[in-house]
gemmi code that builds the backbone of each chain (N, CA, C; Angstrom):
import gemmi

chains = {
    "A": [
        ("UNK", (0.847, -1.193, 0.000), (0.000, 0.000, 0.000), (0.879, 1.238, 0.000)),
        ("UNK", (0.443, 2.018, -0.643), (0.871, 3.536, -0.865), (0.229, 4.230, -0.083)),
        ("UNK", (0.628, 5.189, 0.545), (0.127, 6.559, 1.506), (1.155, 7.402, 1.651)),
        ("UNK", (0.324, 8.852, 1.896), (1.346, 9.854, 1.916), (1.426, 10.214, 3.631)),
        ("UNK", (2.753, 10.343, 3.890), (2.904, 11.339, 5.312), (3.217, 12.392, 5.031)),
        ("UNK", (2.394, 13.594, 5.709), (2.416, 14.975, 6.121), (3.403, 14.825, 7.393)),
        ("UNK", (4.129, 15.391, 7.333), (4.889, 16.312, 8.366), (4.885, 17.571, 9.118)),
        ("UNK", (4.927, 17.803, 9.739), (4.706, 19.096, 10.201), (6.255, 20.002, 10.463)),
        ("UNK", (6.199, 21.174, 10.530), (7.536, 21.689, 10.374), (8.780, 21.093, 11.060)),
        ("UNK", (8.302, 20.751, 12.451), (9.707, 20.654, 13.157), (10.150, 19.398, 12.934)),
        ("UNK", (9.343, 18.336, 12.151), (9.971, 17.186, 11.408), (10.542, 17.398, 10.399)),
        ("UNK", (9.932, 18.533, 9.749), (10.470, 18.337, 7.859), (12.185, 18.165, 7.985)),
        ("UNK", (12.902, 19.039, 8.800), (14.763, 18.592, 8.761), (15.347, 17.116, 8.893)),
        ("UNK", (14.269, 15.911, 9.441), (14.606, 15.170, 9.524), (13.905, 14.024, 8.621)),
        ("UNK", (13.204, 15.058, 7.508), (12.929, 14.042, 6.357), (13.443, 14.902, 5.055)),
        ("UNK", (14.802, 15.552, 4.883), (14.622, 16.083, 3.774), (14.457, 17.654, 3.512)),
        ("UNK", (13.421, 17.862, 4.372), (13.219, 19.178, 4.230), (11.203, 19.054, 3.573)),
        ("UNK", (11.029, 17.946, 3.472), (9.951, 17.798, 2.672), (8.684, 17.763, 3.602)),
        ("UNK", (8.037, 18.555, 3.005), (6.414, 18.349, 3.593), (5.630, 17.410, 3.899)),
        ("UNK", (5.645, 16.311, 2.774), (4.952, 15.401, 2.797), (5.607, 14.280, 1.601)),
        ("UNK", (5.839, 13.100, 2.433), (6.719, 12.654, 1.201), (5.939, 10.625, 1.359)),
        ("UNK", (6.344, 10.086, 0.429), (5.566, 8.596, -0.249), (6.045, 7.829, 1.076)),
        ("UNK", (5.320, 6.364, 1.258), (5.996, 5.137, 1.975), (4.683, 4.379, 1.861)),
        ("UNK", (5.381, 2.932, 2.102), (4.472, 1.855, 1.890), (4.436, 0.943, 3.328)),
        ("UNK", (3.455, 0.369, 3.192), (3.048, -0.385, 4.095), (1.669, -0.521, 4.460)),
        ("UNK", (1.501, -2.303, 4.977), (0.175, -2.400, 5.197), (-0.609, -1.700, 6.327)),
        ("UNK", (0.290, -1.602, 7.223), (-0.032, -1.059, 9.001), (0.573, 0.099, 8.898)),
        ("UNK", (0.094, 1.079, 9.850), (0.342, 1.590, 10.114), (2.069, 2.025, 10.524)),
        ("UNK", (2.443, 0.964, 11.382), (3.730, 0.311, 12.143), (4.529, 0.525, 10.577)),
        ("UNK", (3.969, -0.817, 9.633), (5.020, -0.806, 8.623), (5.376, 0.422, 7.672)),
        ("UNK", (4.104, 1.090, 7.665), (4.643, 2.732, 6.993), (5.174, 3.350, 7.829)),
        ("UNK", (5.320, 3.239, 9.150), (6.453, 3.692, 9.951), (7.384, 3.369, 9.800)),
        ("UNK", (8.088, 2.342, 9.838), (9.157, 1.574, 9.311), (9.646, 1.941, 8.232)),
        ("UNK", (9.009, 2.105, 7.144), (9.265, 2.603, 5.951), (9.878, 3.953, 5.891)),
        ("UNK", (9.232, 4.808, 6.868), (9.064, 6.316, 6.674), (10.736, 6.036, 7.184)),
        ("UNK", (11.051, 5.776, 8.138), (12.040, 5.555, 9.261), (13.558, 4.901, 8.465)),
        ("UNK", (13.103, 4.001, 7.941), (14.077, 3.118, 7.137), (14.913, 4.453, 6.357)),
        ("UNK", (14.343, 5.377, 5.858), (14.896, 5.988, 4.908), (15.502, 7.195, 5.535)),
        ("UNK", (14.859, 7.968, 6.953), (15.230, 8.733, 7.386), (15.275, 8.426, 9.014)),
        ("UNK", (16.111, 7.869, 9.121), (16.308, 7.312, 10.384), (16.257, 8.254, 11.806)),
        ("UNK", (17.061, 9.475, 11.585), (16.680, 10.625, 12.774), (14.844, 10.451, 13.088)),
        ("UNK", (14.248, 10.357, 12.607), (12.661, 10.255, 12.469), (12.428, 9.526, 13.551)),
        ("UNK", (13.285, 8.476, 13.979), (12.818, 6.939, 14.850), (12.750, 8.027, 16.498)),
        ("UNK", (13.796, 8.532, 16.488), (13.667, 8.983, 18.071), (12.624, 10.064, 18.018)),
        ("UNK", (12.549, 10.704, 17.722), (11.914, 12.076, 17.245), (10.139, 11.743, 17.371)),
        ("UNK", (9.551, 10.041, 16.970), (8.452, 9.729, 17.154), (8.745, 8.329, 17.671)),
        ("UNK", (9.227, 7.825, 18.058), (9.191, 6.518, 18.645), (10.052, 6.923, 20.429)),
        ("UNK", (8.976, 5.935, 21.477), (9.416, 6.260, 22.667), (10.275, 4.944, 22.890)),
        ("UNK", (9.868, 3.930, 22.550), (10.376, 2.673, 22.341), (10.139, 1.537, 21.311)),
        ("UNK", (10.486, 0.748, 20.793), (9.941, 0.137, 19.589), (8.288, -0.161, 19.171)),
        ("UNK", (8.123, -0.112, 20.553), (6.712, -0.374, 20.139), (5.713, 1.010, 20.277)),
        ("UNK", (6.157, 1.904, 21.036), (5.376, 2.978, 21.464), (5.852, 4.151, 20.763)),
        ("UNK", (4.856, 5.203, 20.592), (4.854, 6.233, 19.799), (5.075, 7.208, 20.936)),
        ("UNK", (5.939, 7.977, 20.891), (5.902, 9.514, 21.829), (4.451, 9.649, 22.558)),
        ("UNK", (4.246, 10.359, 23.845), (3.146, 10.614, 23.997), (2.570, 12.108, 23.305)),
        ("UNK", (3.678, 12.472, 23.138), (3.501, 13.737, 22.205), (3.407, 14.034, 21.115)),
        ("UNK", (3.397, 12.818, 20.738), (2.846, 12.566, 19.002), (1.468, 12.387, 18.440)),
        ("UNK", (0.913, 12.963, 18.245), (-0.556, 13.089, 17.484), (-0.524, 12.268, 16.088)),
        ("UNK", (-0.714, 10.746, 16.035), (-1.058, 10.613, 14.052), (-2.281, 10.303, 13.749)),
        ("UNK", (-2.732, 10.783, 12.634), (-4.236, 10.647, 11.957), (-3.821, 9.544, 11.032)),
        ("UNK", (-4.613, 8.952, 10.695), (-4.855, 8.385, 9.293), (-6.330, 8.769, 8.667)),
        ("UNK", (-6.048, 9.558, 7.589), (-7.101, 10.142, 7.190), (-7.768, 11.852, 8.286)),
        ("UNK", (-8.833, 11.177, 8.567), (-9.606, 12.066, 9.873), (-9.869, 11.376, 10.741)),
        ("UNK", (-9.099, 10.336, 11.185), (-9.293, 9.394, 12.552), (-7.912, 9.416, 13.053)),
        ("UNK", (-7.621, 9.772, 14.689), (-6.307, 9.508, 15.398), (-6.413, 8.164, 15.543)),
        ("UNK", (-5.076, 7.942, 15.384), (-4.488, 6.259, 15.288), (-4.824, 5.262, 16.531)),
        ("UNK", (-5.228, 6.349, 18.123), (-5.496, 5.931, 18.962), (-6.813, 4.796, 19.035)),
        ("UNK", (-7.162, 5.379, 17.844), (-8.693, 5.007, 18.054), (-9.374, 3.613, 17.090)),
        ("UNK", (-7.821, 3.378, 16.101), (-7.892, 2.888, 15.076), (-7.455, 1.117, 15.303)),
        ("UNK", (-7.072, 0.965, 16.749), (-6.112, 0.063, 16.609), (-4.343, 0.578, 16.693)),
        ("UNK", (-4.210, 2.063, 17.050), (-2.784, 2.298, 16.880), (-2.052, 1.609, 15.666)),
        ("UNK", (-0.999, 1.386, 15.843), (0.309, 1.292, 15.345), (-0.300, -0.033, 14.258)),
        ("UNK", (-1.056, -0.737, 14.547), (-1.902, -2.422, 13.865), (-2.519, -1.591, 12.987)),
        ("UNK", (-2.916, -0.321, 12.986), (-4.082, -0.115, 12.232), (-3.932, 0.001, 10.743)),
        ("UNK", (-4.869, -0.338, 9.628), (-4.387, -1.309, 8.292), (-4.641, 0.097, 7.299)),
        ("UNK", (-3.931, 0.233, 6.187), (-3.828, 1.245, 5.740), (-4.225, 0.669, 4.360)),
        ("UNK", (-4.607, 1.869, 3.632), (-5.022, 1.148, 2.094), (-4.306, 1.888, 1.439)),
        ("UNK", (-4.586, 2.004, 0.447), (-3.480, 2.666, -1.038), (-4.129, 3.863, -0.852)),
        ("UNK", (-3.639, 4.976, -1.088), (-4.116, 6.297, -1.233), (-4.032, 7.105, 0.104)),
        ("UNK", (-4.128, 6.668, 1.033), (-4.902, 6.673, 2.482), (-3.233, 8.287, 3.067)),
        ("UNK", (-3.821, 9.065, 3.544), (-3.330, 10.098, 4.101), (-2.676, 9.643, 6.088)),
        ("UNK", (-1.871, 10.116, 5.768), (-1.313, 9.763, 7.406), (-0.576, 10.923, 7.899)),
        ("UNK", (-1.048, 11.607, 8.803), (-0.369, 12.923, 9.233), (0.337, 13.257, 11.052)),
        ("UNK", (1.097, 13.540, 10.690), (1.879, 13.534, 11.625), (1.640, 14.762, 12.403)),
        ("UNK", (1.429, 14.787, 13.649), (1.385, 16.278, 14.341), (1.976, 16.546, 15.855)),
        ("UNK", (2.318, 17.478, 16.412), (3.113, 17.370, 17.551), (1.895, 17.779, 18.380)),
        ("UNK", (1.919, 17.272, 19.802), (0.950, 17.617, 20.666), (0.744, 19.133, 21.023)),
        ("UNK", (-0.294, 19.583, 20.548), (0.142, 21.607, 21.633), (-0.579, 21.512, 22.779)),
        ("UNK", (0.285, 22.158, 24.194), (-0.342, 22.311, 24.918), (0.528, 23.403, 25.639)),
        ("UNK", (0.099, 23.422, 26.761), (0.976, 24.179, 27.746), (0.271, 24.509, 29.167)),
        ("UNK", (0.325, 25.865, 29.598), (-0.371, 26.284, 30.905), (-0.591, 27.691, 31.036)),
    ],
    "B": [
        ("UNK", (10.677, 38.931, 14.134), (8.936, 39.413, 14.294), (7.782, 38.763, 13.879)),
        ("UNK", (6.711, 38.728, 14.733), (5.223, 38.137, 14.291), (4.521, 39.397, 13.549)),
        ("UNK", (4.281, 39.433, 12.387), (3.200, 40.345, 11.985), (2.038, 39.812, 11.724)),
        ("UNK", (1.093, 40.147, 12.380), (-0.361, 39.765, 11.999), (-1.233, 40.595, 11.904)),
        ("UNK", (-2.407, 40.157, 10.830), (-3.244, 41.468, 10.296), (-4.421, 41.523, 11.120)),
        ("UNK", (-4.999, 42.762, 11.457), (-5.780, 43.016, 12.138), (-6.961, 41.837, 12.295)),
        ("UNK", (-7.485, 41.524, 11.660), (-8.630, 40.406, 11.627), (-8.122, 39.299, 12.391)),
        ("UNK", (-6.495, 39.102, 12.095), (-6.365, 37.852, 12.982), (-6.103, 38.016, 14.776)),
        ("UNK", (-5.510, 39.621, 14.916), (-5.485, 40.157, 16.333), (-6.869, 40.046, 17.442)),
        ("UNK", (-7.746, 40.350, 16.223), (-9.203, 40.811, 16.782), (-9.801, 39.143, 17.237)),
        ("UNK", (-9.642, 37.961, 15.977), (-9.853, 37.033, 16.488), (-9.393, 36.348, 17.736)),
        ("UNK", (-7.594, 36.598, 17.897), (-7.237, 36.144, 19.025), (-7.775, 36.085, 20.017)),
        ("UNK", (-7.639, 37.163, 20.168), (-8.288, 38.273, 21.583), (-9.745, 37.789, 22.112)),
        ("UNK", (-11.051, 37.405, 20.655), (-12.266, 37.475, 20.937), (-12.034, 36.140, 21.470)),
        ("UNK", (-11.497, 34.644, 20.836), (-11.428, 33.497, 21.200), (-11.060, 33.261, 22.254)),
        ("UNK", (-9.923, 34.422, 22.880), (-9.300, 34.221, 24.554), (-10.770, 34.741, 25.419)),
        ("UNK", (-10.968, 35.865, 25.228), (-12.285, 36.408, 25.897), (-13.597, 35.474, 25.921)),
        ("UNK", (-13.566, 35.090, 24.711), (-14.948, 33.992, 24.615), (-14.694, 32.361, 25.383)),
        ("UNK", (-12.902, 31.923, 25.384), (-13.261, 30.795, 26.804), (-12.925, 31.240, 28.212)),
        ("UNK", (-12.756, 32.357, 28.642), (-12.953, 32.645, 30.108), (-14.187, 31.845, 30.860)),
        ("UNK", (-14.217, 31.199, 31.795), (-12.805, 31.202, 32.840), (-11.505, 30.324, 32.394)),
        ("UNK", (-11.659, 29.866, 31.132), (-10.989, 28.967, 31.547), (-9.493, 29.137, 30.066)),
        ("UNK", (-8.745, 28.526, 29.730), (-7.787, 29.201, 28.878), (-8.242, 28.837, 27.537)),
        ("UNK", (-8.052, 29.764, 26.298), (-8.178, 29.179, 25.253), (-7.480, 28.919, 24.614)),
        ("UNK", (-7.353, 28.367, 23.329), (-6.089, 27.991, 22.186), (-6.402, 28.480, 20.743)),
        ("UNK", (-5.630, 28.501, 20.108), (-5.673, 28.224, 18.837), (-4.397, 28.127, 17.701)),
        ("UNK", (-4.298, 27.804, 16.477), (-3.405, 28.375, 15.736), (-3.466, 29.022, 14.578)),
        ("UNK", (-1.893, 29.619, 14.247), (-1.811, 30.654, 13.748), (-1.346, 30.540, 11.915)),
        ("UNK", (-2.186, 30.707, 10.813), (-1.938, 30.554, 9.702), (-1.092, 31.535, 8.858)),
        ("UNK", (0.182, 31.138, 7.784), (0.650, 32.495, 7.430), (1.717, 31.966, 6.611)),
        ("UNK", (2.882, 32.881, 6.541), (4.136, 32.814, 5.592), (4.904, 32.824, 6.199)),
        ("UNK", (6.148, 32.239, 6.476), (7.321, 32.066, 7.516), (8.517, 33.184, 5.881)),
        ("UNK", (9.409, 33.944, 6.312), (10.483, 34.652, 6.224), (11.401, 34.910, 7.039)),
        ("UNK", (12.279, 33.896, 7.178), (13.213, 33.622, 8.166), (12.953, 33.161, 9.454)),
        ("UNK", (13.336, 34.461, 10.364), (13.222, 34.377, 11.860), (11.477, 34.906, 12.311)),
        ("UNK", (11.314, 35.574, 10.881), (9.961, 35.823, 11.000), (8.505, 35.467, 10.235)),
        ("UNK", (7.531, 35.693, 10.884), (6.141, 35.328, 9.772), (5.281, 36.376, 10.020)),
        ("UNK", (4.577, 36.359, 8.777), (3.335, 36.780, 8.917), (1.896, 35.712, 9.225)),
        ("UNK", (1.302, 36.390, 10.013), (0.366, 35.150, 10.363), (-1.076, 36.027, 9.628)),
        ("UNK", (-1.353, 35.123, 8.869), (-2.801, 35.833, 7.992), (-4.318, 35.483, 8.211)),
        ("UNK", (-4.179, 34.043, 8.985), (-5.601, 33.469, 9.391), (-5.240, 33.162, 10.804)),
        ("UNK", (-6.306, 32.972, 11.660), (-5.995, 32.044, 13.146), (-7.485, 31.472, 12.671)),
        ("UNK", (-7.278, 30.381, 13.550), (-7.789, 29.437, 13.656), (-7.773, 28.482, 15.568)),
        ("UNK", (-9.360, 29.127, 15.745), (-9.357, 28.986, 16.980), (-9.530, 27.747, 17.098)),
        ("UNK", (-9.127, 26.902, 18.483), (-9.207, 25.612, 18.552), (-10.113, 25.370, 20.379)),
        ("UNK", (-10.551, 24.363, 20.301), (-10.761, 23.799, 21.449), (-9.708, 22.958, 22.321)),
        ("UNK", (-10.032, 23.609, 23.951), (-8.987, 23.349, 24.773), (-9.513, 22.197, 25.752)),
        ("UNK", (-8.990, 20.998, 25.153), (-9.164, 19.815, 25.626), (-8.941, 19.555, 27.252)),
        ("UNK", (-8.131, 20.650, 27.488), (-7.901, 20.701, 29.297), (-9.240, 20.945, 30.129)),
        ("UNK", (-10.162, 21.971, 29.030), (-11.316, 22.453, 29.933), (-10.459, 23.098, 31.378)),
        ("UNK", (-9.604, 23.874, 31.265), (-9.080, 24.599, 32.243), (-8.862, 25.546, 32.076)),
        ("UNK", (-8.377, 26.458, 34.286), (-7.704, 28.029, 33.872), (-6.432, 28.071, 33.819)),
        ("UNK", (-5.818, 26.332, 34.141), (-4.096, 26.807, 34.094), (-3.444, 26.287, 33.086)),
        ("UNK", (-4.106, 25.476, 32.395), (-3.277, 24.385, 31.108), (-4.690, 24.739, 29.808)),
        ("UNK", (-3.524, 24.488, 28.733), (-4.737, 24.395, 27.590), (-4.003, 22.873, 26.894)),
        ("UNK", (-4.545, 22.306, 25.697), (-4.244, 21.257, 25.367), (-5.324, 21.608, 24.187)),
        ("UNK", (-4.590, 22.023, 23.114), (-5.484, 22.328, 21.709), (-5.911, 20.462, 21.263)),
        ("UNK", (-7.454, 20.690, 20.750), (-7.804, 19.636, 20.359), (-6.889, 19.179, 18.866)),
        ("UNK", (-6.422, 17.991, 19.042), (-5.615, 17.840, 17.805), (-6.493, 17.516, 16.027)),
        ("UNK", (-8.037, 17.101, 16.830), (-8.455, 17.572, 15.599), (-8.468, 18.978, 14.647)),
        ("UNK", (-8.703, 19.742, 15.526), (-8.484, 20.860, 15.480), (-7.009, 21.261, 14.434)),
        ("UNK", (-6.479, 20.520, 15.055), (-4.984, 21.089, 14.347), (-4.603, 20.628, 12.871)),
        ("UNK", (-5.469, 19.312, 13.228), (-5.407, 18.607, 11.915), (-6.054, 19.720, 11.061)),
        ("UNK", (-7.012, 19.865, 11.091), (-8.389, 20.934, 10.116), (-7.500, 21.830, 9.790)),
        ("UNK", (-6.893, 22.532, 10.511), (-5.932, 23.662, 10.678), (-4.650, 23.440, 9.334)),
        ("UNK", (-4.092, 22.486, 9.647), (-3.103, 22.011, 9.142), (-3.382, 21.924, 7.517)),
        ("UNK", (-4.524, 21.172, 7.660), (-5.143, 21.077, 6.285), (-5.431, 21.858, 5.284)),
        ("UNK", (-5.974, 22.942, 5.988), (-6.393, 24.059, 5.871), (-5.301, 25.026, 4.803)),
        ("UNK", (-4.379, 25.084, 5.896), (-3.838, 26.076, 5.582), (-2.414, 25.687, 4.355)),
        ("UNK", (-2.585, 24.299, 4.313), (-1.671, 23.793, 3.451), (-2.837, 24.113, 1.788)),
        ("UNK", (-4.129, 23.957, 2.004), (-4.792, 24.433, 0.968), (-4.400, 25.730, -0.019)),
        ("UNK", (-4.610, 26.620, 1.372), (-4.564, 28.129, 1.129), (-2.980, 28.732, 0.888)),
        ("UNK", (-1.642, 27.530, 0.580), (-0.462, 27.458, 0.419), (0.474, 28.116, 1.514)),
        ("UNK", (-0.242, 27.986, 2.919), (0.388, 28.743, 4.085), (0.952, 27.393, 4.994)),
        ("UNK", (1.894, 27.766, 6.021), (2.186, 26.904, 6.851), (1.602, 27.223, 7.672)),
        ("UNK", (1.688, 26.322, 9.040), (1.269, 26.929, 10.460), (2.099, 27.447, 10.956)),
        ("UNK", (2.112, 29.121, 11.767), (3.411, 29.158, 11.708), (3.248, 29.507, 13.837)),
        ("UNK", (2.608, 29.633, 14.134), (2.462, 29.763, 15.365), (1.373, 29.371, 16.307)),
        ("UNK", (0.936, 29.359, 17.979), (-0.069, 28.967, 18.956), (-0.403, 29.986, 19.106)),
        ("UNK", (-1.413, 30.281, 19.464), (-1.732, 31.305, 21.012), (-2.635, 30.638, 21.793)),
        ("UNK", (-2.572, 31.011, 22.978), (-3.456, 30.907, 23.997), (-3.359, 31.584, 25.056)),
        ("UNK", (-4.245, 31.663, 25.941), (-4.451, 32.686, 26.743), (-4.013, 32.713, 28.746)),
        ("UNK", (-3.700, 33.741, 29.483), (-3.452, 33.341, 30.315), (-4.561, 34.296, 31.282)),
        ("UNK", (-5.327, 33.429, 31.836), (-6.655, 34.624, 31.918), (-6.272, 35.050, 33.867)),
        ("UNK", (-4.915, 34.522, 34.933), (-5.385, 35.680, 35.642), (-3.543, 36.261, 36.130)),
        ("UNK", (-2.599, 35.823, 35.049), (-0.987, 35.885, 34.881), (-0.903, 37.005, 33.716)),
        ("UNK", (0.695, 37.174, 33.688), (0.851, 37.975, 32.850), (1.145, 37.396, 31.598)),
        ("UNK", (1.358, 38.182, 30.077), (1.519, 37.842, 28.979), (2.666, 37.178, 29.337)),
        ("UNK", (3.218, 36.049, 29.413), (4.525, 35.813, 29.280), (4.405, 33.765, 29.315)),
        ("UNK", (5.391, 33.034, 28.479), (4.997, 31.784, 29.118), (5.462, 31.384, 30.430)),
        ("UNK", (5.157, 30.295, 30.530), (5.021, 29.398, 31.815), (5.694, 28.828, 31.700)),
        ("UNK", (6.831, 27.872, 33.007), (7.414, 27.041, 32.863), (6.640, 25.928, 32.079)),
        ("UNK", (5.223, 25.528, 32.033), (4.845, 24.256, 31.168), (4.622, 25.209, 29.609)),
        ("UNK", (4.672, 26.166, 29.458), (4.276, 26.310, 27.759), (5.845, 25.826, 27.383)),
        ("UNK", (6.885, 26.702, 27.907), (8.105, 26.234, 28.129), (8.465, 25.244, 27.572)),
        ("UNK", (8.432, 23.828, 28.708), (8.669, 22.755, 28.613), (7.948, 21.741, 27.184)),
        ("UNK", (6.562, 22.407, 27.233), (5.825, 21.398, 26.203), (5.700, 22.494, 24.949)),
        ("UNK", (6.729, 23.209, 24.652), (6.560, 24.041, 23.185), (7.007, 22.733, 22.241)),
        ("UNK", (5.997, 22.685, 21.043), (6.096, 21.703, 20.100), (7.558, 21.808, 19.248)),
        ("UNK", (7.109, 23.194, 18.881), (8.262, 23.325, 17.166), (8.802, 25.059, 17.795)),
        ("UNK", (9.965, 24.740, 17.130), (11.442, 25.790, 18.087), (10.963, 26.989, 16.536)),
        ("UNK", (10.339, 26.451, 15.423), (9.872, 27.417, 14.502), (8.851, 28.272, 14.559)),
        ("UNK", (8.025, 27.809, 15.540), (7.156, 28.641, 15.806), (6.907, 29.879, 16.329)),
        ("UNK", (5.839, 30.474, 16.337), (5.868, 32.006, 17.331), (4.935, 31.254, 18.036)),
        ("UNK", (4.760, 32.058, 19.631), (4.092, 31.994, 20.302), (3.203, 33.404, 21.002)),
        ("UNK", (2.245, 33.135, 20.976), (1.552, 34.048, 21.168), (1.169, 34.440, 22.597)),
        ("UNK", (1.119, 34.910, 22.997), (0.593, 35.170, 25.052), (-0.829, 36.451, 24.670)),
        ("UNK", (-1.908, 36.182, 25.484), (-2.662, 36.759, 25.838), (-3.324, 36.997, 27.096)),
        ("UNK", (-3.030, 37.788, 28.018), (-3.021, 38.000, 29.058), (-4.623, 38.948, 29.263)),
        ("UNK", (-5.374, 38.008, 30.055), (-6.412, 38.751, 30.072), (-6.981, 39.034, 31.705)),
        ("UNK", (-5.299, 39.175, 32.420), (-5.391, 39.613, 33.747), (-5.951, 41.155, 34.011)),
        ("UNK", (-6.075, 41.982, 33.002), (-6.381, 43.346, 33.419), (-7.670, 43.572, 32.873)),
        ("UNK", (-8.138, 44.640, 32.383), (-9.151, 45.437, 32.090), (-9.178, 44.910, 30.532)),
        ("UNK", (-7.859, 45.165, 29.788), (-7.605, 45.968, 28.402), (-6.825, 44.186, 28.018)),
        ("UNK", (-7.163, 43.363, 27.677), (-6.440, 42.032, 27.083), (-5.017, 42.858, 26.893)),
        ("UNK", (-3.967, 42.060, 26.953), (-2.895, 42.102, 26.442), (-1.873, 41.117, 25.823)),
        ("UNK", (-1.644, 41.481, 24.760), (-0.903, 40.354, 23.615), (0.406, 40.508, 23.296)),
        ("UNK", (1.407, 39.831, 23.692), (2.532, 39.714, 23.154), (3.206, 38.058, 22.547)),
        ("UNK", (4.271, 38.112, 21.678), (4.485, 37.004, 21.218), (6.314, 36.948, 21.489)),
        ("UNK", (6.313, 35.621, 21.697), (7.729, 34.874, 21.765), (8.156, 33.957, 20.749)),
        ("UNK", (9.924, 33.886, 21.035), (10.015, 32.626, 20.674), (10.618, 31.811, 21.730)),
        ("UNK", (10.125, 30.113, 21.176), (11.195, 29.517, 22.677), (11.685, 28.422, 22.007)),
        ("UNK", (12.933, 28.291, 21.822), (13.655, 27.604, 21.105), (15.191, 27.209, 22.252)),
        ("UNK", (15.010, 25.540, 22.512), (16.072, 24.896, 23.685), (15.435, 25.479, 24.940)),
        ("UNK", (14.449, 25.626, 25.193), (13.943, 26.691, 26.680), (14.147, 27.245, 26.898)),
        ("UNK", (14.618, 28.260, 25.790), (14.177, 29.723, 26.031), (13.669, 30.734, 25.310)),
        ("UNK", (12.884, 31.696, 26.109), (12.167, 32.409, 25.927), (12.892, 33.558, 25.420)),
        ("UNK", (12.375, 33.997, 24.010), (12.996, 35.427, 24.065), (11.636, 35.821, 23.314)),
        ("UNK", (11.399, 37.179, 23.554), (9.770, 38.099, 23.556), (10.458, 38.759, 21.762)),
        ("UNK", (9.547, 38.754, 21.016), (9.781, 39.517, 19.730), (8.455, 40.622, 19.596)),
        ("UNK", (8.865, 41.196, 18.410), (8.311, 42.387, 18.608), (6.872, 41.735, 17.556)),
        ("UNK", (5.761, 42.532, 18.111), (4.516, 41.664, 17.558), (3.766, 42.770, 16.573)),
        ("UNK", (3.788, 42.824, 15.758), (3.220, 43.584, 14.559), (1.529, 43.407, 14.291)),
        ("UNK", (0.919, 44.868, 14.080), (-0.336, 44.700, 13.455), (-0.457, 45.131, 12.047)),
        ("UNK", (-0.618, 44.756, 10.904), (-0.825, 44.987, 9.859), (-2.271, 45.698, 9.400)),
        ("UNK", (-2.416, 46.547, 8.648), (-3.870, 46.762, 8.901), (-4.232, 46.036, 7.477)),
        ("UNK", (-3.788, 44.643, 6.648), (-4.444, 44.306, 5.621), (-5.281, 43.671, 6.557)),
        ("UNK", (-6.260, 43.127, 5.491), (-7.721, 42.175, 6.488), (-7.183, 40.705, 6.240)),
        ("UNK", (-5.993, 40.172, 5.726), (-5.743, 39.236, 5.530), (-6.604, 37.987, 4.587)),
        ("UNK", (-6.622, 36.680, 5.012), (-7.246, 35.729, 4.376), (-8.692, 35.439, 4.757)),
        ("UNK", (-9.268, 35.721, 5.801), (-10.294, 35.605, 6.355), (-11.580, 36.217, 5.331)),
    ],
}
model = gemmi.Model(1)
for chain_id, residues in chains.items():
    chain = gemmi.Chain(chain_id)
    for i, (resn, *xyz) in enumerate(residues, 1):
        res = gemmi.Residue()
        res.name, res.seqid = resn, gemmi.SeqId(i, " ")
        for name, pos in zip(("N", "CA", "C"), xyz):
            atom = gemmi.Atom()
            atom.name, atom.element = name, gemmi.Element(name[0])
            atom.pos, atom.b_iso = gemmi.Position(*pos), 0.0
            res.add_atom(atom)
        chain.add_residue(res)
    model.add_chain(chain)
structure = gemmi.Structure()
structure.add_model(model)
structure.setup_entities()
């Protein structure tokens, strides 16, 4: 499967410089992998440990957060949008 | 510098005023030029904290936002939110949990009479205050 990741700025240096760039995979996980494989700074930056995503990482697939999808399992189709976003918050 | 055009000042301000008591959020749409942007749309968001000391922008929200403004060929280029009984300035937690070191940050202090707005940047934890511009175009809105 084909899908695009959006990035958001304070990632784009560690993909390139690029906004939004191609990767494959059926899961979620494996278009991570993918994304990662190629730009490896990426792994710490959203991964807390192999299996866990930052808690400060926000990803959609499509208009659904991944939380909700099955996380990291969740099955991706060809076309399918995956966006990356950093948590905002503060006090 | 943050320059932003009047329409998007006026929104800030109304979105901080309109979640009293409790803090509001949103972000800021525009053109990045270096160290600086112009911010041309905001885009108010919901504050998932439902609080007066933390905000936590809904990330749908950001998504829409994001979307949005990648339409209209803008980045996101900054937050605001509000500090309804402190001064304009951040907090050790805006501080600590600032997303992107590219961003501006916005402070709205709606401890006095008269709202007050200033913007930062915080890049490695720290804070340095830039000078915050009103434009009088009406922007994208």
């Amino acid at each position: 499967m084909a899908v695009i990741v959006r990035l958001p700025t304070v990632l784009r240096p560690h993909a390139g410089g690029e906004r939004q760039v191609d990767a494959a995979g059926a899961t979620v996980a494996e278009v991570m992998g993918d994304l990662i494989g190629r730009f490896p700074s990426l792994k710490d930056q959203l991964f807390e440990s192999e299996a866990s995503l930052r808690r400060f990482v926000n990803v959609y697939l499509n208009d659904d957060d991944i939380r909700y999808l099955g996380g990291l399992d969740a099955g991706v189709s060809d076309g399918d949008q995956l966006t990356i976003l950093p948590a905002v918050a503060g006090g | 510098m943050l320059s932003v055009t009047t329409a998007v000042r006026d929104q800030i301000v109304e979105h901080c005023l309109a979640g009293r008591p409790e803090e509001a959020c949103g972000l800021l749409g525009g053109t990045i030029n270096g160290e600086s942007a112009d911010a041309t749309v905001c885009y108010p968001g919901r504050n998932l904290a439902a609080s007066a000391i933390l905000y936590e922008l809904d990330p749908k929200d950001h998504l829409l936002a994001d979307r949005d403004a990648e339409e209209r060929g803008l980045e996101l280029v900054g937050v605001f939110h509000s500090h309804t009984h402190t001064e304009a300035y951040p907090s050790p937690t805006d501080v600590g949990r600032a997303p992107d070191p590219t961003w501006h940050y916005v402070l709205v202090s709606l401890r006095d009479q008269e709202p007050v707005i200033r913007s930062f940047r915080i890049q490695d934890g720290r804070i340095t205050e830039e000078p915050l511009e009103t434009s009088a175009t009406t922007g994208d809105n």
